[in-house]
MMTF fields as JSON, N, C-alpha, C and O atoms, coordinates in Angstrom:
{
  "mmtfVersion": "1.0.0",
  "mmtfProducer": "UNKNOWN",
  "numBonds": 419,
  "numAtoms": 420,
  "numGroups": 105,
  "numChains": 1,
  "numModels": 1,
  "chainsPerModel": [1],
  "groupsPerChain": [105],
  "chainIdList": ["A"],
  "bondAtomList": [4, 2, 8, 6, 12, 10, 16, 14, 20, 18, 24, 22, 28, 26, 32, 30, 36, 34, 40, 38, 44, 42, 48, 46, 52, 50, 56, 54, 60, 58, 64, 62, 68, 66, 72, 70, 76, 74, 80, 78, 84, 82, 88, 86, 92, 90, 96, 94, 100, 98, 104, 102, 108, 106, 112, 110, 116, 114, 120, 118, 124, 122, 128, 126, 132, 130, 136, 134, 140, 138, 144, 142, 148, 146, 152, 150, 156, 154, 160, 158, 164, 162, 168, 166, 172, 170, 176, 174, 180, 178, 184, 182, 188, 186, 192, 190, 196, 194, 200, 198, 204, 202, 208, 206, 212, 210, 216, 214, 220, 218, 224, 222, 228, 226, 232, 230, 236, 234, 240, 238, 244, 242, 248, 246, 252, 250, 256, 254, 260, 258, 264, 262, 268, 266, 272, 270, 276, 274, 280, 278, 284, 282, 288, 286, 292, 290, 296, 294, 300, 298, 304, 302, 308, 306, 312, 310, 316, 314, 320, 318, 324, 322, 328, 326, 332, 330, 336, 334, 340, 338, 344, 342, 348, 346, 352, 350, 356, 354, 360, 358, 364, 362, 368, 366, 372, 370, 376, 374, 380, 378, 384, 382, 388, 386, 392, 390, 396, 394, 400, 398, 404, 402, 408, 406, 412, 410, 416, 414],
  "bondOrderList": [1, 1, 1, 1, 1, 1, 1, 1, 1, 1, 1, 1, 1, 1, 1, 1, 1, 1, 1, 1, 1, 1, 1, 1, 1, 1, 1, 1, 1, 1, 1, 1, 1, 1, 1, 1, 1, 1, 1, 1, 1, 1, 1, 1, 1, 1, 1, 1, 1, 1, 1, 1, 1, 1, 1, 1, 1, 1, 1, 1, 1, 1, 1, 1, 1, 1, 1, 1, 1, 1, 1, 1, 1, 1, 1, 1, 1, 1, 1, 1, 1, 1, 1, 1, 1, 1, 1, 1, 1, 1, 1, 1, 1, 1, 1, 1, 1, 1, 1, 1, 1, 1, 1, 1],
  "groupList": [{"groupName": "UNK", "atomNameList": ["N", "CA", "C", "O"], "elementList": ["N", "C", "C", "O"], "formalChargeList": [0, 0, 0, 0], "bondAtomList": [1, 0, 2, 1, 3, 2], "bondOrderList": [1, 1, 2], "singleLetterCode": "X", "chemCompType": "L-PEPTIDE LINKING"}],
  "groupTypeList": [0, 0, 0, 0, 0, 0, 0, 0, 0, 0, 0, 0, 0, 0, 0, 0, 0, 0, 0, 0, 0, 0, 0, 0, 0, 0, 0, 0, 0, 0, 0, 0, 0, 0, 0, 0, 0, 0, 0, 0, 0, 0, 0, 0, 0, 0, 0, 0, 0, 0, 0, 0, 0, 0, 0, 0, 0, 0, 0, 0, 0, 0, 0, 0, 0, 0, 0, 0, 0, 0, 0, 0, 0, 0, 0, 0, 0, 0, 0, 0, 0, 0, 0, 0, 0, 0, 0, 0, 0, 0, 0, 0, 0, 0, 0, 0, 0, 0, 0, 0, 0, 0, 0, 0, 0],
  "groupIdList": [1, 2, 3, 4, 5, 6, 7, 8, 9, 10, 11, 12, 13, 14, 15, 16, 17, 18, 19, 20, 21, 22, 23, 24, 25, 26, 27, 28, 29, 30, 31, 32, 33, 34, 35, 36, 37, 38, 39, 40, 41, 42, 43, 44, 45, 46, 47, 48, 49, 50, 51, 52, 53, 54, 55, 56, 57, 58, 59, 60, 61, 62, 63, 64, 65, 66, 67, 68, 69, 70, 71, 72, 73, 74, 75, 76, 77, 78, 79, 80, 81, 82, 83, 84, 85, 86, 87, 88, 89, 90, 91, 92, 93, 94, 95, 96, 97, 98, 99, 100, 101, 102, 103, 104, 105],
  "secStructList": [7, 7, 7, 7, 7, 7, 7, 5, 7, 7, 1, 1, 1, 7, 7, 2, 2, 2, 2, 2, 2, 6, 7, 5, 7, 7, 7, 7, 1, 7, 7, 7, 4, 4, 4, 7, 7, 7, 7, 7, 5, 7, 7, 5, 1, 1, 1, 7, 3, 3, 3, 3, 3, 3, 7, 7, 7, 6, 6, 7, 1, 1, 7, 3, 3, 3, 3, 3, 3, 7, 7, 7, 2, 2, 2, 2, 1, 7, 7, 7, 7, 7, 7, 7, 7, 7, 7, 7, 7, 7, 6, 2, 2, 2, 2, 2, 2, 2, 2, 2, 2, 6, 6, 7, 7],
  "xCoordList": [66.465, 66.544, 67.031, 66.517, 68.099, 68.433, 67.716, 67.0, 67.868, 66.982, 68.27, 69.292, 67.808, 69.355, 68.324, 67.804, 68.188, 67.386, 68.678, 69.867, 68.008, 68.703, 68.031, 66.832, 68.135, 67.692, 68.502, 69.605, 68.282, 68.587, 68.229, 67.359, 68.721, 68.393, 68.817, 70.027, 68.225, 68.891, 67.926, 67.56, 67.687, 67.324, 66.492, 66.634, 65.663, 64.774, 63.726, 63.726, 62.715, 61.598, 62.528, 63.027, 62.677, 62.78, 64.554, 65.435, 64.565, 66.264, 66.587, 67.123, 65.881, 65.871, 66.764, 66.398, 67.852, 68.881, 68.474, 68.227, 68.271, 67.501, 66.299, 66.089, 65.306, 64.422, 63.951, 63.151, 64.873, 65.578, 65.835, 65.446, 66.362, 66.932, 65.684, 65.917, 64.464, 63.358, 62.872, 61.842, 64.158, 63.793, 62.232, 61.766, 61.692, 60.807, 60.702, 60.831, 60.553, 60.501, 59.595, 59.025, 59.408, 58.384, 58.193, 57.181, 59.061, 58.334, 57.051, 57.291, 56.039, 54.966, 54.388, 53.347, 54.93, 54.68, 55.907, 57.11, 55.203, 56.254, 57.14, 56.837, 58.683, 59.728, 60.154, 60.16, 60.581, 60.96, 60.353, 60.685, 59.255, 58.212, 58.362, 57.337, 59.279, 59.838, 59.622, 58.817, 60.095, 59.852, 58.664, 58.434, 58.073, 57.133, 57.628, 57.42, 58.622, 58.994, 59.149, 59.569, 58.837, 59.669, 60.933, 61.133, 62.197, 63.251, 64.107, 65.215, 63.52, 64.165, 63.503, 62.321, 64.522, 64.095, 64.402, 65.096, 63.513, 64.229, 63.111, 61.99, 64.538, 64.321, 64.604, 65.682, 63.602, 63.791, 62.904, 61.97, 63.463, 63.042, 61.766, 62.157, 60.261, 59.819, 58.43, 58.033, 57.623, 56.303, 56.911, 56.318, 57.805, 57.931, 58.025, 58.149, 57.97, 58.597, 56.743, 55.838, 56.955, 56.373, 56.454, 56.653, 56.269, 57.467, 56.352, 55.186, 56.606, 55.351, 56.42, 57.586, 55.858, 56.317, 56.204, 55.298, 57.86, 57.769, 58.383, 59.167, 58.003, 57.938, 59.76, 60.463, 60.415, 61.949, 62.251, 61.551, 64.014, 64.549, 65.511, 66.366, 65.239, 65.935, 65.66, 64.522, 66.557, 66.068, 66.133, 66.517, 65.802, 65.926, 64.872, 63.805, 64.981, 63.891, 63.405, 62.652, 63.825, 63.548, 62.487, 62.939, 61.428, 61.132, 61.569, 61.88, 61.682, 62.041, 61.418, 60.296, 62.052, 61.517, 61.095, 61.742, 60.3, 60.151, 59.572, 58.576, 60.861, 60.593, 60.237, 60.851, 58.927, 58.01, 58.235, 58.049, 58.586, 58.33, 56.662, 55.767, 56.758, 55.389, 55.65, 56.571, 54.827, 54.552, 53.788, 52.578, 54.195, 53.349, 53.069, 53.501, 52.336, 51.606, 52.735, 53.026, 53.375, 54.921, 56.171, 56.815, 56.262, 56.637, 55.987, 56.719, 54.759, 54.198, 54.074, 53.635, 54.567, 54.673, 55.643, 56.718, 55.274, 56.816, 57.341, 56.679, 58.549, 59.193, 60.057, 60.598, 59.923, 60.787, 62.249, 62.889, 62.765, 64.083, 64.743, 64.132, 65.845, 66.744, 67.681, 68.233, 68.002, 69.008, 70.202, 70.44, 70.828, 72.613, 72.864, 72.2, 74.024, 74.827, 76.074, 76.746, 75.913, 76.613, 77.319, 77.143, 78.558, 80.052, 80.432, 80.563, 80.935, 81.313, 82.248, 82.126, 83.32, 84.666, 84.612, 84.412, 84.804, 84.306, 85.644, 86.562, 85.94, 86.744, 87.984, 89.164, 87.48, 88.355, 89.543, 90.759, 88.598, 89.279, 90.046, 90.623, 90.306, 91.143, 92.376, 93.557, 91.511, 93.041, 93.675, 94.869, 92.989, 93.772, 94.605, 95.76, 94.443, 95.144, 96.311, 97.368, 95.835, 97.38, 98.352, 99.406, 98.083, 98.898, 99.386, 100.351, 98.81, 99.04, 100.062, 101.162, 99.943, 100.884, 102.091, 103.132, 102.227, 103.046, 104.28, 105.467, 103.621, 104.466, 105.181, 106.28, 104.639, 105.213, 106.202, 106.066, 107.184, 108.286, 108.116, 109.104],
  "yCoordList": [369.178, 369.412, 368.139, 367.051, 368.295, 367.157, 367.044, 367.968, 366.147, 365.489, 365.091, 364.459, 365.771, 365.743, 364.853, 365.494, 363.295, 363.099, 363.011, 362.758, 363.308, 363.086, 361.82, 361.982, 361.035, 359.494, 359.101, 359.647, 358.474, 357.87, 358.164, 359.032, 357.606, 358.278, 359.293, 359.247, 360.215, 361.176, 361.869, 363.034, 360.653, 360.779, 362.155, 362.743, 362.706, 364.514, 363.704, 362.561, 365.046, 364.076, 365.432, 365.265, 366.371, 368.197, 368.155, 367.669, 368.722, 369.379, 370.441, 370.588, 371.598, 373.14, 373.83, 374.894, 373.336, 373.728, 373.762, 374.788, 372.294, 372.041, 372.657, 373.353, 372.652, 373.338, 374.576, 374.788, 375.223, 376.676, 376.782, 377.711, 375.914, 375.501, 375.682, 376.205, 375.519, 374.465, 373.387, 373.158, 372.093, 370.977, 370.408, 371.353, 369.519, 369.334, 367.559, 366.897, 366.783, 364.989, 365.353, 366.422, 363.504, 362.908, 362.273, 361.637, 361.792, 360.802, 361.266, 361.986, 360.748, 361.697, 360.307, 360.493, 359.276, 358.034, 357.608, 357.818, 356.933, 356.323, 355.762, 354.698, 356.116, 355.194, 354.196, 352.991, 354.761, 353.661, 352.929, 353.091, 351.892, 351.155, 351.302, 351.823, 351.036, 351.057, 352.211, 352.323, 353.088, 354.358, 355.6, 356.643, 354.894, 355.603, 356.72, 357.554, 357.276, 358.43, 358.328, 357.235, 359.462, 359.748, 360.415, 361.549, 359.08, 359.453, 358.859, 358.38, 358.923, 358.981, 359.403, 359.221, 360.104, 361.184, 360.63, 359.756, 361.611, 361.47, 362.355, 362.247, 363.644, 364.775, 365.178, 364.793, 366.096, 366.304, 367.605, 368.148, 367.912, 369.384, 369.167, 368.51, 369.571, 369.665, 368.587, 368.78, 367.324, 366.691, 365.959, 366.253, 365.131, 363.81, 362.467, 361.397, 362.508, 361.252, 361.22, 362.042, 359.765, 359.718, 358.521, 357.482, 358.688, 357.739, 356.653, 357.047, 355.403, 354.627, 353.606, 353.358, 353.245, 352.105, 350.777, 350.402, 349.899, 348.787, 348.039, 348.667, 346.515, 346.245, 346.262, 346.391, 346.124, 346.519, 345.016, 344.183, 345.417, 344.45, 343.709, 344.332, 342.193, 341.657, 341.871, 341.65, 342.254, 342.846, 344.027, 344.454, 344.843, 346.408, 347.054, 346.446, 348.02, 348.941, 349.838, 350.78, 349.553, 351.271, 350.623, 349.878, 351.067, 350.839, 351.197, 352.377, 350.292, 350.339, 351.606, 351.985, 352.171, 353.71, 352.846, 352.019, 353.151, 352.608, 354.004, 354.608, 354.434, 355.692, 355.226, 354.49, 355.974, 355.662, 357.257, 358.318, 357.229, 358.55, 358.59, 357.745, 359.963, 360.223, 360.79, 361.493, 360.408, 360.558, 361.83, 361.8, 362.727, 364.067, 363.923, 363.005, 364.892, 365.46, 365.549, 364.78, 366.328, 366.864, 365.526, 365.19, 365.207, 363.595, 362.663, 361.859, 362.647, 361.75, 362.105, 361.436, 363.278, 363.74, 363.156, 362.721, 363.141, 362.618, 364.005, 365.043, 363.877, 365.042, 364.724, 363.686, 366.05, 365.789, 365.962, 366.887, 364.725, 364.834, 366.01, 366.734, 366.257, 367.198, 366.658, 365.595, 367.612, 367.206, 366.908, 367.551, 366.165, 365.889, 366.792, 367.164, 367.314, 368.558, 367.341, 366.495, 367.919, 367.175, 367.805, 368.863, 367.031, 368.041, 367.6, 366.376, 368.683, 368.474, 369.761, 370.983, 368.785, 369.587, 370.21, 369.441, 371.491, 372.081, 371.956, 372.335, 371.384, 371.33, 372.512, 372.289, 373.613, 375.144, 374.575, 374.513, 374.135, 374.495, 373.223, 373.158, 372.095, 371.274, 371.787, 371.686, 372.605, 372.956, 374.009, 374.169, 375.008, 376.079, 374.973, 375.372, 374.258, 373.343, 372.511, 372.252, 372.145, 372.094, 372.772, 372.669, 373.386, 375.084, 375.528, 376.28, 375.166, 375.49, 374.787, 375.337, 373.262, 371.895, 372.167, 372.018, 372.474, 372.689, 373.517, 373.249, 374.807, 376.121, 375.901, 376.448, 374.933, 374.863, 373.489, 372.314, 374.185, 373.697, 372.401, 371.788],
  "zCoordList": [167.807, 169.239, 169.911, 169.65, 170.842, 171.416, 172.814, 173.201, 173.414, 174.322, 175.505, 175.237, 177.142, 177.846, 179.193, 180.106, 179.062, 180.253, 181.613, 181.416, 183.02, 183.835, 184.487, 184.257, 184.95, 185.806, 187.022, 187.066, 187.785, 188.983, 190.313, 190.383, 191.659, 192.378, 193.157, 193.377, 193.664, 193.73, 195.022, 195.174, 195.862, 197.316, 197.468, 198.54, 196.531, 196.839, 195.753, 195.296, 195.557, 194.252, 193.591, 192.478, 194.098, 193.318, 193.16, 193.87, 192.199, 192.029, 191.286, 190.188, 192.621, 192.278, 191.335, 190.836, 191.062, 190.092, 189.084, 188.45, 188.619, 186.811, 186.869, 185.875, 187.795, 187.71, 186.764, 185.853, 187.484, 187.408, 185.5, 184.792, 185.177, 183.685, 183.077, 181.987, 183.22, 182.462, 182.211, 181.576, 183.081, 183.352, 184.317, 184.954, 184.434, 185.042, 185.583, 184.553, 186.583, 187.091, 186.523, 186.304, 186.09, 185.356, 185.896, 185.601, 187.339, 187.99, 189.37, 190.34, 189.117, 190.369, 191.398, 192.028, 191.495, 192.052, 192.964, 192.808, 193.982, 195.199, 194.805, 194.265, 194.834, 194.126, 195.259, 195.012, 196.741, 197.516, 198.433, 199.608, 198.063, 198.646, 200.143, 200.582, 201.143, 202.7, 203.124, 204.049, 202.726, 203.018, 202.887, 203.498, 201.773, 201.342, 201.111, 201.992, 199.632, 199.855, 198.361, 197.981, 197.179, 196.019, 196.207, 196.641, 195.609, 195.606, 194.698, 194.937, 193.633, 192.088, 191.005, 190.713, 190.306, 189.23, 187.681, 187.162, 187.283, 185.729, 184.937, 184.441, 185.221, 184.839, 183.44, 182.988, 182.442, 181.354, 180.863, 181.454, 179.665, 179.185, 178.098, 177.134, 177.998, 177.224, 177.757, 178.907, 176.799, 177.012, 176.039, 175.001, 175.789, 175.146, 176.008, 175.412, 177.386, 178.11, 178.804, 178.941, 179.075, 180.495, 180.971, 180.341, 182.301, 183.544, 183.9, 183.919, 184.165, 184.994, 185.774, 185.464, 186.567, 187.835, 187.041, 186.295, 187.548, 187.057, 188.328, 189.04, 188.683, 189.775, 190.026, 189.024, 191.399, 191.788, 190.601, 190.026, 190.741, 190.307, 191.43, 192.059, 191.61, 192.4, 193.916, 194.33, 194.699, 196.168, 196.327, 197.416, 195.361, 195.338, 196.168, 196.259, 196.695, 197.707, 196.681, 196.929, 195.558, 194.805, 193.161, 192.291, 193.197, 191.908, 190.705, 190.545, 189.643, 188.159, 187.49, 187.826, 186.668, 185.958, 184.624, 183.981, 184.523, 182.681, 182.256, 182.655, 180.978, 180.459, 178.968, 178.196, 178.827, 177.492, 176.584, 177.179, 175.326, 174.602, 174.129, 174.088, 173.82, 173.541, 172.21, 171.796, 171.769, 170.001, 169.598, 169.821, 169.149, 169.19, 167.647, 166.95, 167.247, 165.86, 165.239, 164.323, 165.584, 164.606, 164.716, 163.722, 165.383, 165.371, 164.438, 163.861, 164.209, 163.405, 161.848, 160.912, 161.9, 160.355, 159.519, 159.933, 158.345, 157.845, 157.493, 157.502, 157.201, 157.275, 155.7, 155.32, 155.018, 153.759, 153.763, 154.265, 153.001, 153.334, 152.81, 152.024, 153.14, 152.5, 151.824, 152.11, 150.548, 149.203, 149.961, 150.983, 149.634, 150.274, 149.559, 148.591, 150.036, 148.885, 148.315, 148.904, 146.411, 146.0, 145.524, 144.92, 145.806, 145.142, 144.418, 144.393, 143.111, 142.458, 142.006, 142.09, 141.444, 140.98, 139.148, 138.208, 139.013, 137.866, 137.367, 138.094, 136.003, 135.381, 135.352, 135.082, 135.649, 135.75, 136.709, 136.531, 137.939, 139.254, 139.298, 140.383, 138.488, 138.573, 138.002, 138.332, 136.66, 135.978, 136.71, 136.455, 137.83, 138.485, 139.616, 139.765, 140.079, 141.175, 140.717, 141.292, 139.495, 138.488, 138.442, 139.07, 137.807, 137.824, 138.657, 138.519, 139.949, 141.252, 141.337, 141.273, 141.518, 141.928, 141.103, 141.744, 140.03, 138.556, 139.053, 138.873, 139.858, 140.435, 141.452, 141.546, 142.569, 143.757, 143.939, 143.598, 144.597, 144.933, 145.693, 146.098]
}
């Protein structure tokens, strides 16, 4: 399963569209200190993220997102690898490709 985060700001806390998708913000804290208003997102599908406040950077009005994954049960499993498929050429089919090469012009 791939993982499609959306981030930045995007001046609403909600963005009824993705919503709509199954997306859901992770952010639930005041992003622009002046204003007192959530107005940056970072929207994603599923319970692997979660969002916490990191102080602005520089002279920014907007607080830092620090996005943390979350480590689930099935995440922490090891998982058995799978065989590479190995190819291999059967002596027949070299000599039919011969035969082949042999005929053609």
């Amino acid at each position: 399963m791939s993982h499609i985060l959306f981030v930045g700001d995007s001046n609403r806390d909600t963005i009824p569209f993705l919503e709509t998708m199954g997306y859901r913000n992770f952010v639930d804290f005041v992003t622009n200190l002046q204003a007192n208003f959530k107005l940056d997102v970072m929207i994603a599908r599923g319970e692997y993220y979660k969002v916490k406040p990191a102080p602005p950077t520089s002279s920014s009005d907007h607080t830092t997102l620090n996005i943390l994954p979350i480590s689930t049960e099935k995440h922490r499993k090891v998982q058995p690898r799978k065989e590479k498929f190995k190819a291999g050429l059967p002596t027949d089919n070299v000599d039919i490709l011969r035969e082949a090469l042999d005929t053609t012009d």
